[in-house]
N, C-alpha and C positions, 0 to 999 in steps of 0.2 A: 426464359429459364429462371425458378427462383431460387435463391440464396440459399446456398448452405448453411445449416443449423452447426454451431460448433460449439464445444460448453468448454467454457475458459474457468477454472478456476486459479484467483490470482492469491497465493498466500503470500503474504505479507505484513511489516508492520510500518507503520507513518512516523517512525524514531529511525528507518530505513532512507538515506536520502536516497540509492539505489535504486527502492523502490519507484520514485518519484517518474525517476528517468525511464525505468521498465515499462511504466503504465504508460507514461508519455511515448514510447518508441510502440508501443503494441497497438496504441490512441492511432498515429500515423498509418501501421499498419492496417489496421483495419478500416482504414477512411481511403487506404489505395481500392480497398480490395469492396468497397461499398456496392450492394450489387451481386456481388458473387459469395458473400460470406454474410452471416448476421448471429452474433456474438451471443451468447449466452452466459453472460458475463455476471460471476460470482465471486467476491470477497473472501477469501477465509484468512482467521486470524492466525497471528505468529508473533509470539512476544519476544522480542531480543533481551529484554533487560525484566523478565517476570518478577524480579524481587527487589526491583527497583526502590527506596521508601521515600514519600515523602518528602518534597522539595528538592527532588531529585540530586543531581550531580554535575557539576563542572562539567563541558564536554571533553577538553583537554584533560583533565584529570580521568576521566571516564577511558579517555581512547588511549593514555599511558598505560595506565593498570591492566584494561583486558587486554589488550593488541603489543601494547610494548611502542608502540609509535612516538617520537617524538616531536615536536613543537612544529618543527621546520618539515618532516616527514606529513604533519596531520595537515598543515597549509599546502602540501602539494597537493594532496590527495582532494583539499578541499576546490581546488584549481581546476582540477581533473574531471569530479563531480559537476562544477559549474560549466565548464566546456559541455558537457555531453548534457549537462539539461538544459544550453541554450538551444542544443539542434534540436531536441525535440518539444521546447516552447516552455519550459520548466524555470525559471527564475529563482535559484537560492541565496538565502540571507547572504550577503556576503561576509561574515564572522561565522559563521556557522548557526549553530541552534541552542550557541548560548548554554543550553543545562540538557540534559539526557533525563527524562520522566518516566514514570512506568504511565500504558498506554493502554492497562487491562479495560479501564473507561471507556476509551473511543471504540475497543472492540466491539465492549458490549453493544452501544450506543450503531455499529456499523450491522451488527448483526442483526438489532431490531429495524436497521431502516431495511434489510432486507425484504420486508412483509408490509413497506411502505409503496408500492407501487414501483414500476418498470423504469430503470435508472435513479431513483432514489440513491440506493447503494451507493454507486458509479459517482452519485453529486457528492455525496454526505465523505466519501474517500477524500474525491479531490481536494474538499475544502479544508478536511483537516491534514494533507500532505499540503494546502496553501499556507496553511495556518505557521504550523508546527518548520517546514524546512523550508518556505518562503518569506515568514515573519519572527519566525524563532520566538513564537508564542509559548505560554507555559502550559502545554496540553494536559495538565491533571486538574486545571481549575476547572470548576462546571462553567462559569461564563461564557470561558472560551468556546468550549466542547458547544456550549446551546449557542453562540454566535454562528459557530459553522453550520448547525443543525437549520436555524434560521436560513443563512446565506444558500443552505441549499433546497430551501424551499418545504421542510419539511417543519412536521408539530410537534413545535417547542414545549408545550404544556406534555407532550405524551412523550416527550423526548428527557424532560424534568424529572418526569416519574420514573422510570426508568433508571435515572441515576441514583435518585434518594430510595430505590429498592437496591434487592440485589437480583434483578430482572435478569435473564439470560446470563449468568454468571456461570451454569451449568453446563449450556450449548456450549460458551466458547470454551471452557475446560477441555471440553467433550472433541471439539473440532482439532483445537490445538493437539489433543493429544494425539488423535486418529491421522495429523500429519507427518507427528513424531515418528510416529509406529510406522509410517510408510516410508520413512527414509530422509524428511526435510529436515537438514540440518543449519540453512543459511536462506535468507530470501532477497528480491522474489524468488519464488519457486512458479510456474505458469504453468498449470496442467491440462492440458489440453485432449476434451474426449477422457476422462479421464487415464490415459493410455501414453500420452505424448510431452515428456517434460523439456521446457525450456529452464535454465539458472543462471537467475542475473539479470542486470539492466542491461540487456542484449542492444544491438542497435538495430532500427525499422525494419532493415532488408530482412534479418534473422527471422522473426518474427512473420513477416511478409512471406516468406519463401516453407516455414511451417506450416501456417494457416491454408495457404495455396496448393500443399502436396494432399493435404490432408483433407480439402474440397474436392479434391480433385481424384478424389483414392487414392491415393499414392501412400507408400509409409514415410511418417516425415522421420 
């Protein structure tokens, strides 16, 4: 019997620790279900902090001002974050991520690996959710940005050029906004078939028990 075809799109951003943990629990997910499901696994971008400038921001200072959270309130939550991305193999800085960066860069930089061959994407993601909430790297520098590009196997010289243009600056406008317009106002957002929304760093079963109703016909 072969594998059902399912088209994942995962929007999100890599300033999302969230995120880390969604992709990690959806990763598990679809390693249960190897075999009976085969992923058509799509990136789209979602900026949390689109007018971020510039040597960004305290992260504490950052999570005062939008959220209202305090010190002792942002280290529980950081607790919490790090429990649920030890289950699903995720490792966060333990201080956090240090400064909050606008992230319109990596988008680009994710969008072009798109049209780099079959899991590009999926690599050039993880490395910079390694980078960024496992190293509390400073994701607007290009070094960094072309370190992960490298680390995921892809071309650095074509990955250079892209940043020193204003290469897919358009697309990801374009994508971000046509999420907007559909309703995403927090991420992940995981849409599935595009018909079937997951929201949040769900945990494996969630995910598991979607994918599975929805191989299977069922409405999930």
């Amino acid at each position: 019997m072969m594998p059902v075809s399912i088209k994942i799109d995962f929007v999100s951003d890599i300033a999302c620790p969230w995120c880390a943990v969604g992709l990690g629990a959806l990763e598990k997910a679809l390693a249960r279900l190897d075999g009976e499901v085969r992923a058509d696994l799509h990136f789209q971008p979602f900026e949390l902090n689109p007018h971020m400038p510039p040597g960004g921001q305290d992260l504490g200072e950052h999570l005062s001002e939008k959220y209202g959270s305090t010190p002792e309130q942002q280290a529980q939550i950081r607790q919490t974050i790090a429990a649920r991305g030890a289950e699903v193999g995720f490792a966060f800085h333990p201080g956090g991520r240090g400064r909050v960066y606008n992230t319109f860069n990596a988008h680009r930089l994710l969008h072009w690996a798109e049209s780099q061959g079959a899991g590009a994407q999926h690599a050039l993601k993880k490395e910079f959710l390694q980078a960024y909430q496992g190293r509390a790297e400073c994701m607007e520098d290009p070094l960094v940005l072309l370190a992960c590009v490298s680390a995921a196997g892809l071309d650095v010289a074509a990955a250079r050029a892209v940043l020193d243009s204003d290469a897919y600056s358009a697309e990801v406008r374009e994508r971000q906004q046509f999420y907007a317009q559909a309703g995403i106002r927090s991420v992940p957002a995981i849409i599935l078939n595009d018909k079937h929304l997951i929201s949040g760093g769900q945990p494996v079963e969630v995910f598991e028990q979607a994918l599975r109703r929805i191989a299977s016909g069922e409405v999930a």
